[in-house]
C-alpha positions in Angstrom: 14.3 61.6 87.4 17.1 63.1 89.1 19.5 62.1 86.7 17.9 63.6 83.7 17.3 66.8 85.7 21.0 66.8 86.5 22.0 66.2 82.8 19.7 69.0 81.5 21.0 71.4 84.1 24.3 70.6 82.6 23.4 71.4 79.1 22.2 74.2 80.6 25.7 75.5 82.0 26.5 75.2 77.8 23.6 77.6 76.8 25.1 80.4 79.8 28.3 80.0 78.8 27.8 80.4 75.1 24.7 83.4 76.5 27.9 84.9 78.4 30.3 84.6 75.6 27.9 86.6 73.3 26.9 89.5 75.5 29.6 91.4 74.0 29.6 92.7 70.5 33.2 93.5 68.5 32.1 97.0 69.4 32.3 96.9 73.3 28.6 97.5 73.4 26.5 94.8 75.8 24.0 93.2 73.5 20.9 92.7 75.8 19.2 89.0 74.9 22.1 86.9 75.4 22.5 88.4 78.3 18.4 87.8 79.6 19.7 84.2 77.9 22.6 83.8 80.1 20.9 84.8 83.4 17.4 82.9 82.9 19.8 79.7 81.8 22.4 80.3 84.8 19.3 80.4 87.3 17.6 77.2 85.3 21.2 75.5 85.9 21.7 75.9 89.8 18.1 75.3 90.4 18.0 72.5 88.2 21.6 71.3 90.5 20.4 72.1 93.9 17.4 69.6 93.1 19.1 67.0 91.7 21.3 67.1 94.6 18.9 66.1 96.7 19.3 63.0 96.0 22.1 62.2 94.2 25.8 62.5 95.9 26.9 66.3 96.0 30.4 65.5 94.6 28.6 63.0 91.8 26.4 65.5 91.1 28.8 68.6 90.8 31.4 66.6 88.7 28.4 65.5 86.2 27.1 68.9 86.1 30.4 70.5 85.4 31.1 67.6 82.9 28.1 68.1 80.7 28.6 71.5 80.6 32.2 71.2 79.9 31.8 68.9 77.1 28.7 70.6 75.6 30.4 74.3 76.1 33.4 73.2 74.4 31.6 71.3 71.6 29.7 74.6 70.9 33.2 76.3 70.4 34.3 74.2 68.4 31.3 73.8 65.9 31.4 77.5 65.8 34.8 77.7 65.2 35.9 79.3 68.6 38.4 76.7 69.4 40.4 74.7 67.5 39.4 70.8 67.0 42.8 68.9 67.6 43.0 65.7 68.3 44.3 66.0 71.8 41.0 68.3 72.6 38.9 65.8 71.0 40.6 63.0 73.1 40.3 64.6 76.2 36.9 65.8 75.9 35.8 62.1 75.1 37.7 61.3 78.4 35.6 63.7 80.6 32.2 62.7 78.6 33.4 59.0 79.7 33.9 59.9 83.2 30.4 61.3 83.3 29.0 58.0 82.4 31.3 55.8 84.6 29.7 58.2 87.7 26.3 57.0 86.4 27.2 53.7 86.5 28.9 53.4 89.6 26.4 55.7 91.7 
C-alpha cells in the first residue's frame, strides 16, 4: 500500500508543477485556480510522502517520488508542447522511469 501511495504522491508533484507553471497568465496577472490546484496538490504530495515514508527507506522513497514526478512533469511539457521531444530527452527520461522500477525491485 505504501508503494501505490508513494507513486500517486509522485504524480502528484506532476499536477503542482504543471498548477505552478500556470498560475501566471501572458499578462503578468496570477490566475487564481491553478494556483488553489498547485497548493491543495503540493500538500496532497508531501503528505502523501511523509506516509509512505514510514515505511519504505527515506532515500528510496525521495528518489521515487522525485522520479515520478520528474518523468510525469516532463511528459506533460512535452505533450503540451513546452519542451521539445528529442531523442536524448526521451532517452534519458526512460532512464530515470527505469531507475524507479529497479528501486522497487530491489527494496
Amino acid at each position: 500500500m505504501s508503494w501505490l501511495v508513494l507513486i500517486l504522491s509522485g504524480a502528484l508533484e506532476a499536477v503542482w508543477a504543471a498548477a505552478l507553471h500556470r498560475t501566471t497568465q501572458a499578462t503578468g496577472r496570477r490566475r487564481v485556480i491553478p494556483g488553489l490546484v498547485f497548493l491543495v496538490s503540493v500538500l496532497a504530495s508531501t503528505g502523501g510522502l511523509a506516509v509512505a515514508m514510514q515505511t519504505i527507506p527515506p532515500g528510496t522513497g525521495y528518489a521515487v517520488w522525485v522520479g515520478v514526478g520528474v518523468v510525469l512533469t516532463s511528459a506533460y511539457a512535452i505533450i503540451t508542447k513546452v519542451e521539445r521531444a528529442t531523442a536524448a530527452r526521451i532517452l534519458l527520461l526512460g532512464g530515470i522511469a527505469a531507475s524507479v522500477v529497479g528501486l522497487k525491485l530491489v527494496a
